[in-house]
C-alpha positions, 0 to 999 in steps of 0.5 A, spaced: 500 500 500 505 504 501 507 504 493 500 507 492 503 514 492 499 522 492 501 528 490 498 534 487 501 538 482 499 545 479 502 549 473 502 555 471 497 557 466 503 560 462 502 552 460 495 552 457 495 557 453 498 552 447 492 547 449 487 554 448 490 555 442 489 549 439 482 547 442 478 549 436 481 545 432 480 539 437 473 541 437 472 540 430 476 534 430 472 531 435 465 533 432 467 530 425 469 524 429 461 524 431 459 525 425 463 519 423 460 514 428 454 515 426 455 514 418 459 508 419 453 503 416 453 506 410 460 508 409 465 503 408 470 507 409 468 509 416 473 505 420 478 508 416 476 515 417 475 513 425 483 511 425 485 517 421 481 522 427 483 518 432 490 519 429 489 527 428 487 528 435 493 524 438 498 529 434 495 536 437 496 533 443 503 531 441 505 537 439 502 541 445 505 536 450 513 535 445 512 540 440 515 547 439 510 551 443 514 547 449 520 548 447 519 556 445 517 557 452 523 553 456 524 550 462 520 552 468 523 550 475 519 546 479 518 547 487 516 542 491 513 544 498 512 539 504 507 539 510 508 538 516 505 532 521 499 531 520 497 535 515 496 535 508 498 539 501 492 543 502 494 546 508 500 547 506 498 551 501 493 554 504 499 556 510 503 559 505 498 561 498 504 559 493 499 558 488 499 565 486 507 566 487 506 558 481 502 563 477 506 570 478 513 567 477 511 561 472 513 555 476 510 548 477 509 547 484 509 540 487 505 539 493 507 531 496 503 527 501 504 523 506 503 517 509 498 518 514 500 526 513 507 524 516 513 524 513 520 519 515 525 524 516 530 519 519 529 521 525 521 524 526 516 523 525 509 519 526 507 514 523 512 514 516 518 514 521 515 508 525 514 504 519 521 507 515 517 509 509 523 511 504 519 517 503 526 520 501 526 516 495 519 518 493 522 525 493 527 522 487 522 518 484 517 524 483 523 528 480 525 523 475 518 521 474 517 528 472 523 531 469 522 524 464 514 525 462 515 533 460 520 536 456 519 543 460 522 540 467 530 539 468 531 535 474 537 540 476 531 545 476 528 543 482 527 547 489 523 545 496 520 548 501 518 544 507 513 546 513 515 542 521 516 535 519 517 537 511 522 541 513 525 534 517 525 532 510 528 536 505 534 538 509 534 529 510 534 528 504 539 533 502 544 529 506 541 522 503 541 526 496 546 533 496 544 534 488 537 533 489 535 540 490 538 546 487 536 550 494 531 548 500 528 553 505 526 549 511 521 553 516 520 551 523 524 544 523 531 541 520 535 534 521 538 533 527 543 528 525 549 529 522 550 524 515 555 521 511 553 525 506 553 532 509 560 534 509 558 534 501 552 538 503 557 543 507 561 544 501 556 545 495 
């Protein structure tokens, strides 16, 4: 069960735009593919033309997700933030309303929850530390996952914020992982343990 991951994402509309742009040709796309459907007892070449909007309607997609909209927009930074214990993505973006900060300043912000609302930070805390959930290498896996599925995202691109036990988290992980964050601000809590890894931290 603890494979079964949650986390919220949000993006700047800057990202939508293209998709905007392209919706009436979905739309009428789509509309021909109805039209299609319901022609198809007397039309031979029915399921061809199925295929063919089927394909169409792939392509627009494939040129909004991969296409040169994308790359003329660049790379955005992504900004994970993390809740303390016994909250969750929705308090912590209710704590500190980073949605409109994602929207003004064009990043992807990341939103992490944990199991039973608790993170394992090594040391603390609640039910992931009693449990020894891998809660760091959620982290990496979300990072690559992501960095991997959209061309806008560069893994070297990635900052965190951590509230309480997220704070835990992020300055642990950092030990565990020193590349795995450009910059982190952790507030009101950081790893009390000195790691095998943080000299390398200290260095950076």
């Amino acid at each position: 069960e603890h494979c079964q991951r949650t986390y919220h994402l949000y993006v700047p509309s800057l990202l939508c735009r293209g998709l905007t742009q392209n919706r009436h040709r979905l739309d009428d796309i789509i509309r021909e593919g109805e039209e299609d459907e319901e022609q198809r007892h007397i039309d031979r070449g029915g399921n061809a033309r199925k295929d063919d909007v089927q394909r169409r309607q792939s392509a627009i997609y494939e040129e909004y997700f991969d296409g040169a909209y994308h790359r003329e927009v660049g790379t955005l930074p992504m900004v994970f933030a993390l809740h303390g214990l016994g909250e969750d993505p929705a308090t912590m973006n209710s704590m500190e309303s980073f949605l409109p900060y994602a929207e003004t300043h064009n990043f992807l912000l990341i939103l992490p929850l944990g199991i039973q609302n608790s993170f394992n930070a090594g040391t603390c805390c609640g039910y992931a530390h009693q449990n020894q959930i891998h809660d760091v290498d959620f982290l990496v896996h979300l990072q690559k996952q992501l960095s991997s599925e959209f061309a806008f995202i560069e893994s070297e691109f990635a900052y965190a914020v951590g509230h309480s036990n997220g704070a835990f988290l992020i300055t642990y992980a950092m030990q565990q992982h020193p590349h795995l964050f450009r910059a982190i601000a952790p507030i009101g809590g950081y790893a009390t343990t000195k790691d095998e890894g943080f000299g390398m931290l200290e260095n950076l």
